[in-house]
C-alpha positions as CSV (number, residue, x, y, z in Angstrom):
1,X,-1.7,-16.3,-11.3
2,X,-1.6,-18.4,-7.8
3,X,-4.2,-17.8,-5.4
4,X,-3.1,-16.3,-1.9
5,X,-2.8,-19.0,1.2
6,X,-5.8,-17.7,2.6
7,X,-8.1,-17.6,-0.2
8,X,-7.5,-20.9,-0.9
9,X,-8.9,-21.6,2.0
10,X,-12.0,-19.4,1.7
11,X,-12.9,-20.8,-1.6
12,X,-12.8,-24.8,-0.3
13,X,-14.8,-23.5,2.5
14,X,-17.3,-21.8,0.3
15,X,-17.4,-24.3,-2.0
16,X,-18.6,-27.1,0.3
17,X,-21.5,-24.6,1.3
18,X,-22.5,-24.7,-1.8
19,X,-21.9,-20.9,-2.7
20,X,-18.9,-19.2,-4.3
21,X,-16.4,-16.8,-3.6
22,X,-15.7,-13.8,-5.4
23,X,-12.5,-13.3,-6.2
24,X,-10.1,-10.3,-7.9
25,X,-7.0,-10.3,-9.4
26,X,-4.5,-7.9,-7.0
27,X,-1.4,-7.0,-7.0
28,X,-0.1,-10.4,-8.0
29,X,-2.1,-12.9,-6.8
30,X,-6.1,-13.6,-6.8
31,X,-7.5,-12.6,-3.6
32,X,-11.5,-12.4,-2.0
33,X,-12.8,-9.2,-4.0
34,X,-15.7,-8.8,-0.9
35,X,-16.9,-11.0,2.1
36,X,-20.3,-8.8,2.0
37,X,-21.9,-5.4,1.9
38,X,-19.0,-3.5,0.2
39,X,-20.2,-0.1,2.0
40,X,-19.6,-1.8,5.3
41,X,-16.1,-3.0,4.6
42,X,-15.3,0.6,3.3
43,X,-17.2,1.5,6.7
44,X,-15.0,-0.7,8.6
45,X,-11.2,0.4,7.2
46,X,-12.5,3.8,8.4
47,X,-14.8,4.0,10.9
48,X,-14.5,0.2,13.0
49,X,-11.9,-3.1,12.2
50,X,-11.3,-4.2,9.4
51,X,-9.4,-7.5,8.9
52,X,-7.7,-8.7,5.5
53,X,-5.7,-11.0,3.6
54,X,-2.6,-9.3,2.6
55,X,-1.0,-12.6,1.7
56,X,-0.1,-10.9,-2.0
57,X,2.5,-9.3,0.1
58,X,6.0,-11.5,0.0
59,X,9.5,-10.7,1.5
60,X,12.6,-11.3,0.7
61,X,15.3,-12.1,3.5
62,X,18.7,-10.6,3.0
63,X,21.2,-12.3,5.0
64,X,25.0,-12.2,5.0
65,X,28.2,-10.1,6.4
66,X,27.6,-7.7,3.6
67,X,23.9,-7.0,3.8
68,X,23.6,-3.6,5.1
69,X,26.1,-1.8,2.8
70,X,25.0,-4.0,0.0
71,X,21.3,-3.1,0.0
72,X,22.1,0.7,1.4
73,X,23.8,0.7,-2.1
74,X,20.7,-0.2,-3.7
75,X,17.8,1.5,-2.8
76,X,16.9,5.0,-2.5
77,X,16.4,5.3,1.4
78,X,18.9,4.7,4.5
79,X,19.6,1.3,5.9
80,X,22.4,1.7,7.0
81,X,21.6,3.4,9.7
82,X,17.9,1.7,10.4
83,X,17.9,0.3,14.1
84,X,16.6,-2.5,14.8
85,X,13.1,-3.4,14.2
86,X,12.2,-0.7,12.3
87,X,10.6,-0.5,9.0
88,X,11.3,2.3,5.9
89,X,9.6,2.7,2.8
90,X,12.2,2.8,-0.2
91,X,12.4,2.8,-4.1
92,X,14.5,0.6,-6.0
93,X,15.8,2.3,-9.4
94,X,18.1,2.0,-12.3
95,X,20.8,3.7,-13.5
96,X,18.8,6.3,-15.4
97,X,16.6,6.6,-11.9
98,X,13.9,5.2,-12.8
99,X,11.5,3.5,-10.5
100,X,12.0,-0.6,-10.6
101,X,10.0,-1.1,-7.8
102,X,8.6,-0.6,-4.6
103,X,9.2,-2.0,-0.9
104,X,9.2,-1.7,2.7
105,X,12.5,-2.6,4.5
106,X,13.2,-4.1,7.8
107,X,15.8,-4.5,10.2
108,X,15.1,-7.8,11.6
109,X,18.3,-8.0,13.4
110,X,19.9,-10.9,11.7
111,X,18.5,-10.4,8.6
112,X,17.0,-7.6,6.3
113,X,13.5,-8.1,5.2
114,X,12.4,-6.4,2.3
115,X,8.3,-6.9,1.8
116,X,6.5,-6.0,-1.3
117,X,3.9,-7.2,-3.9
118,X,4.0,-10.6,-5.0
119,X,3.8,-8.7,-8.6
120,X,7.0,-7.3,-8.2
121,X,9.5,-10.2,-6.2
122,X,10.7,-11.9,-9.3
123,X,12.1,-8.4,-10.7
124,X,13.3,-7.2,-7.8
125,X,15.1,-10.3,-7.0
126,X,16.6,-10.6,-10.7
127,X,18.1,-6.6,-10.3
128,X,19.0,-7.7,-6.6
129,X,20.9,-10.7,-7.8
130,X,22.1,-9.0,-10.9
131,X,24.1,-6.5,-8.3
132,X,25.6,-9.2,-5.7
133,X,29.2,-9.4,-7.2
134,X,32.1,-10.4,-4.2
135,X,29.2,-9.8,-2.0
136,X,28.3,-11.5,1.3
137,X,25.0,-11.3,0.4
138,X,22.1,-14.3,0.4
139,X,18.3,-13.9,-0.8
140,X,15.6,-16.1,-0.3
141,X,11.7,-15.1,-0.7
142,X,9.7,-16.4,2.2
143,X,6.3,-16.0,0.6
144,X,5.4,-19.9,0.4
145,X,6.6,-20.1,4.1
146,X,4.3,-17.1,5.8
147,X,1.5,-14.8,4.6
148,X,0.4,-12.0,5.9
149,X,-3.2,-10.5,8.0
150,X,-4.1,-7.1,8.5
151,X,-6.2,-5.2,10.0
152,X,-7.3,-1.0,10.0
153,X,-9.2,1.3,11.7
154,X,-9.3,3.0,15.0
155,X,-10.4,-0.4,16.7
156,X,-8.2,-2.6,15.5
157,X,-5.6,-2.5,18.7
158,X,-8.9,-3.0,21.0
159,X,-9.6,-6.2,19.2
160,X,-6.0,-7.4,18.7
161,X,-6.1,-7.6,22.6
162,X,-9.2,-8.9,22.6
163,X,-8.4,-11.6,20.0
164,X,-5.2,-12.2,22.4
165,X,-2.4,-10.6,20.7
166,X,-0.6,-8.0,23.0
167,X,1.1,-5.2,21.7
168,X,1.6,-1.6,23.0
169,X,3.0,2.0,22.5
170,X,3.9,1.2,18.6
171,X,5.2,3.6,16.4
172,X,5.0,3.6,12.5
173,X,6.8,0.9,10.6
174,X,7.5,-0.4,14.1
175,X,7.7,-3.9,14.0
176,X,7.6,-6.3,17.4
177,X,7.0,-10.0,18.5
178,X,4.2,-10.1,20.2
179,X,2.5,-12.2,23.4
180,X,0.1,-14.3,21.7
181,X,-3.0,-15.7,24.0
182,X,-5.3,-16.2,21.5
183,X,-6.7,-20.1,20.4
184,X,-4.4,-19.6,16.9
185,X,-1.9,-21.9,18.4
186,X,1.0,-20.3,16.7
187,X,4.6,-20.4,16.9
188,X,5.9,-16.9,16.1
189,X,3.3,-13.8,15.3
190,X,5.3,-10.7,14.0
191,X,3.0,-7.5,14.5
192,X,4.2,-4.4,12.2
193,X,2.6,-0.6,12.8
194,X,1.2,0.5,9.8
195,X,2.2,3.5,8.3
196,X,-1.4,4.6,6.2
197,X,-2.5,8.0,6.2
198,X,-6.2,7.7,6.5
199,X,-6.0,5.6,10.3
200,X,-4.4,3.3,12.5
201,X,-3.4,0.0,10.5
202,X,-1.5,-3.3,11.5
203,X,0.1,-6.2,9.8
204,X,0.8,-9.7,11.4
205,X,3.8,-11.8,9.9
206,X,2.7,-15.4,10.5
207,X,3.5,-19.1,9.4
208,X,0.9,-20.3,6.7
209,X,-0.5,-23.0,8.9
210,X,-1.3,-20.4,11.2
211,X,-3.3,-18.1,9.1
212,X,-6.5,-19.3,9.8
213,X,-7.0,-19.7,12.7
214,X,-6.0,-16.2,13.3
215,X,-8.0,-14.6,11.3
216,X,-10.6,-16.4,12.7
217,X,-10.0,-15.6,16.0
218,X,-10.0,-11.7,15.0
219,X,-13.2,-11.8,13.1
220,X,-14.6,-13.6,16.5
221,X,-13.2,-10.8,18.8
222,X,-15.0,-8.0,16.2
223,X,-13.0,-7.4,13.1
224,X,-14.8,-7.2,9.9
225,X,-13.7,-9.1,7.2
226,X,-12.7,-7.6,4.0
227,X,-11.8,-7.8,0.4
228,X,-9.7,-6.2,-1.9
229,X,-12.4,-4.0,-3.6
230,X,-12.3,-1.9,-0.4
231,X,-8.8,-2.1,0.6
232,X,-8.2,-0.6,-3.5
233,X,-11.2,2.5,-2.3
234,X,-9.2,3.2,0.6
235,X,-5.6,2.7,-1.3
236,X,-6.8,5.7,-3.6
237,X,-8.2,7.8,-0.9
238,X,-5.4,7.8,1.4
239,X,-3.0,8.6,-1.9
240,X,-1.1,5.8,-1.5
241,X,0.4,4.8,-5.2
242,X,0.5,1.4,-6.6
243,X,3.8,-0.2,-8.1
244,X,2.6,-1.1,-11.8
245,X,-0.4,1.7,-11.6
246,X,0.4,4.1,-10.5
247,X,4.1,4.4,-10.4
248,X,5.4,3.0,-13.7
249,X,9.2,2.4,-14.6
250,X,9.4,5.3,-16.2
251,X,8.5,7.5,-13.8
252,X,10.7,9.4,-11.8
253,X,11.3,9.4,-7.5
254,X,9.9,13.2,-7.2
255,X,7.0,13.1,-9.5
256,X,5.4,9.9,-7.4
257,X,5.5,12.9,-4.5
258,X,6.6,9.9,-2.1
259,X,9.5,12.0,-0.5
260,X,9.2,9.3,2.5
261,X,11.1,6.8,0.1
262,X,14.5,9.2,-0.3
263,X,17.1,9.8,2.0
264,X,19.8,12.4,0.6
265,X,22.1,11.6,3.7
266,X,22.8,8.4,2.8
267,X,25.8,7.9,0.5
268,X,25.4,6.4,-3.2
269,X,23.3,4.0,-4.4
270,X,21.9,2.8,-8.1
271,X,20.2,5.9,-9.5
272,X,21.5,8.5,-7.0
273,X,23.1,10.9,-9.4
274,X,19.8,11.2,-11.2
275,X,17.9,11.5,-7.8
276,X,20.4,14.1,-6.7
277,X,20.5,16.5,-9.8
278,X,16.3,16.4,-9.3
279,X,17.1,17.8,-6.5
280,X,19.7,20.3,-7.0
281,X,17.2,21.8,-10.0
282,X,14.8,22.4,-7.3
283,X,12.1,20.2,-9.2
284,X,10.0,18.3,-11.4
285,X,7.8,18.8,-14.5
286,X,5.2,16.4,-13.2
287,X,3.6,15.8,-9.9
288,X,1.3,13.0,-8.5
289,X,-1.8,14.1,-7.4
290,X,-5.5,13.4,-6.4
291,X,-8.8,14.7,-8.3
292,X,-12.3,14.8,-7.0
293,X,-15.2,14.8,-10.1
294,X,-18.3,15.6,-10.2
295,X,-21.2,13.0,-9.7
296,X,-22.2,10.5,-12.1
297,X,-19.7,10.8,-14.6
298,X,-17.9,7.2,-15.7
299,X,-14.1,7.1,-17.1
300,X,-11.4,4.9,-16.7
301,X,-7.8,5.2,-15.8
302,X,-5.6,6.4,-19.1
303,X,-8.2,9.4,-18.9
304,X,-6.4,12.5,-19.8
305,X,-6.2,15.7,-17.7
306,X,-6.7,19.3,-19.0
307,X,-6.1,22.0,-17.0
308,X,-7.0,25.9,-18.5
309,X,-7.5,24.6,-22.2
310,X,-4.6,22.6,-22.6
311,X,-3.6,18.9,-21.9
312,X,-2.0,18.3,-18.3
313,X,-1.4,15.3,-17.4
314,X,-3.8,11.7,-17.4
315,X,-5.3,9.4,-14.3
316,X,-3.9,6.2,-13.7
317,X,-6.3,5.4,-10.3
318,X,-10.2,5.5,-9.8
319,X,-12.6,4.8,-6.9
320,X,-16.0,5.5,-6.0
321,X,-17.1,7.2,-3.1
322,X,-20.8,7.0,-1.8
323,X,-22.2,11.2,-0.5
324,X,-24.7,12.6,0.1
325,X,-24.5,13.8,-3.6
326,X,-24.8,10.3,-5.2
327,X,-21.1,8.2,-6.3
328,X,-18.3,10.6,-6.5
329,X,-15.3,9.6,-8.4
330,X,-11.9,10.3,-6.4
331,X,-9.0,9.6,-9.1
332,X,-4.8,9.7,-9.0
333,X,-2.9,10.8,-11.2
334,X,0.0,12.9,-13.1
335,X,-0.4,16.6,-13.5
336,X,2.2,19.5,-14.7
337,X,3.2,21.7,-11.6
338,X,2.1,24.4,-12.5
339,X,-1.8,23.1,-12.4
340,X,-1.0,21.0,-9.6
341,X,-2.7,23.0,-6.8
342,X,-5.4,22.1,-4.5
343,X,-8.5,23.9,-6.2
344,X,-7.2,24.3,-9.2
345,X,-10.5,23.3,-11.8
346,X,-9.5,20.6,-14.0
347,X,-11.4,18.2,-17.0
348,X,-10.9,14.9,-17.1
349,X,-12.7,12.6,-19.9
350,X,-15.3,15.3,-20.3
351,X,-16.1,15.9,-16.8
352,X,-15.4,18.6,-14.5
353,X,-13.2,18.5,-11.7
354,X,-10.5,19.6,-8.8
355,X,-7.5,18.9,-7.8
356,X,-7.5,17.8,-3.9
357,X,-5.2,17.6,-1.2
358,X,-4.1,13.7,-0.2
359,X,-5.4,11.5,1.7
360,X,-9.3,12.4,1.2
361,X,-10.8,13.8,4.3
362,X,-14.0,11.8,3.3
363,X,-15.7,12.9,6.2
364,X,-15.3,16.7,5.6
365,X,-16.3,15.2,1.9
366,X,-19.6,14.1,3.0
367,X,-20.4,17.0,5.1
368,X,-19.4,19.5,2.1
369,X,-21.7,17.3,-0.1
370,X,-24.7,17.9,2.6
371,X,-24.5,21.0,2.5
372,X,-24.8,21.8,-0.9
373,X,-27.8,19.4,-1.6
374,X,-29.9,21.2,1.8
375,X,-28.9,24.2,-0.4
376,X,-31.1,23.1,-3.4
């Protein structure tokens, strides 16, 4: 598995001090697992700035007469009518409407760019190519030429000013050139709005040979740097599922409770008929959920779920939350319907539980959790 661009770098750097870097294993490419105190990069996604490499992210630039009607025909939500420079979040299925993969799409005007995990480009560009016929249609993945920063929490457009990149008044999945000041020197900086639950969040499309000196010049203006072991805490909190986790190909677009990736206005694509009798039947057997258990209590993901007595569904996420309590364990997963309901007491792997709205409220968490231990 390749390294990303900017880790690369990291690790030369660390090595000539002498030290080394620790490293993960994410969503397709190895990555920094920390830079520090994991609590205070956690801290930082919520509370401050967090900066991070997101260069396991890659796109895919869809070119040609044809490309809107083409890739409207092939994923679940509605590009043909996406204005320009705006971003949508869309599945990509197969004939039985199963999930294939994930991605975000753009309008970039002259192109469509479709960004997802570097896990998942070589299938999506086998079933892309696989469905260009008499097309007009070109692909090329840009992820050797540009990588990708990003940043989170509700300082992070304070400190993209500071750091000299100038945005304003963005909306979600908004995506804009911006006026770059700052001593990064670089040609083109693309800044996309975030669309994460738990807080503001930003990613900035840049050339490779540009990457770090940006990041540099954030970190100097405040941002805290930060790894993938937090950015995979926060993932689970804010219930956002993971291609190849959490959503597996043989799940189905309603159970992954992701309604923001289905348009049912848009005219046929691969997998619509399935997608469309979900619908009609008013739902499905499983649903995608999020479970807080109690304290102290280790399991991995595969755990199964039992709900009144009888099995229920199984976990496929788990993260640790720090409270007042001691480590909590906030898990996603698949549960039946029926037992699907915020409150409703479940076990998982021998230990009690609950199911819980998504994202977290971690802070109404931690104040829940002091309450109870003044109470002992």
């Amino acid at each position: 598995m390749s390294a990303t661009f900017l880790f690369d770098r990291f690790e030369a750097e660390a090595q000539k001090q002498g030290r080394s870097m620790p490293s993960l294993e994410y969503r397709g490419a190895a990555t920094a697992a920390r830079f520090g105190d994991p609590e205070e990069e956690f801290e930082a996604l919520l509370h401050g700035c967090a900066v991070y490499d997101l260069g396991y992210r890659s796109r895919i630039r869809v070119t040609g007469e044809d490309r809107v009607r083409w890739l409207n025909g092939m994923v679940t939500n509605n590009i043909r009518d996406l204005a320009v420079q705006r971003g949508v979040y869309a599945f990509l299925l197969n004939p039985q409407g199963r999930i294939l993969g994930d991605m975000y799409v753009f309008n970039a005007g002259d192109a469509l760019i479709a960004e997802t995990d570097r896990s998942q480009v070589e299938k999506i560009l086998a079933t892309f190519d696989h469905f260009i016929i008499m097309d007009d249609v070109e692909l090329k993945d840009t992820g050797d030429e540009q990588t990708t920063i990003g940043m989170m929490g509700p300082k992070s457009h304070e400190i993209l000013q500071t750091a000299g990149i100038h945005i304003s008044g963005m909306q979600p999945l908004q995506r804009v050139t911006a006026s770059c000041s700052c001593d990064c020197g670089c040609v083109e900086c693309s800044v996309i709005r975030g669309d994460n639950p738990l807080g503001e969040s930003y990613e900035i499309w840049l050339d490779a040979k540009d990457a770090v000196a940006t990041w540099r010049a954030l970190a100097s203006a405040g941002a805290t740097p930060v790894g993938a072991e937090a950015l995979e805490r926060q993932r689970i909190l804010a219930g956002m599922p993971l291609y190849g986790v959490d959503i597996r190909e043989r799940d189905l677009p309603q159970e992954t409770e992701q309604a923001r990736a289905l348009n049912f206005n848009k005219g046929c694509y691969v997998g619509q008929e399935i997608v469309e009798r979900i619908r009609s039947r008013g739902s499905v057997h499983r649903t995608f959920a999020g479970f807080l258990l109690e304290p102290e209590v280790a399991m991995q993901a595969g755990a199964k779920i039992s709900a009144e007595g009888k099995e229920a569904g199984e976990v496929t996420s788990i993260a640790l939350l720090n409270t007042p309590l001691g480590e909590r364990r906030i898990a996603l997963g698949y549960i039946r319907r029926e037992a699907g309901t915020a409150g409703q007491e479940v076990q998982i792997g021998g230990a009690k539980g609950s199911v819980v709205r998504l994202p977290l409220d971690v802070s109404a968490l931690k104040r829940q959790d002091e309450a109870l231990l003044h109470r002992v």
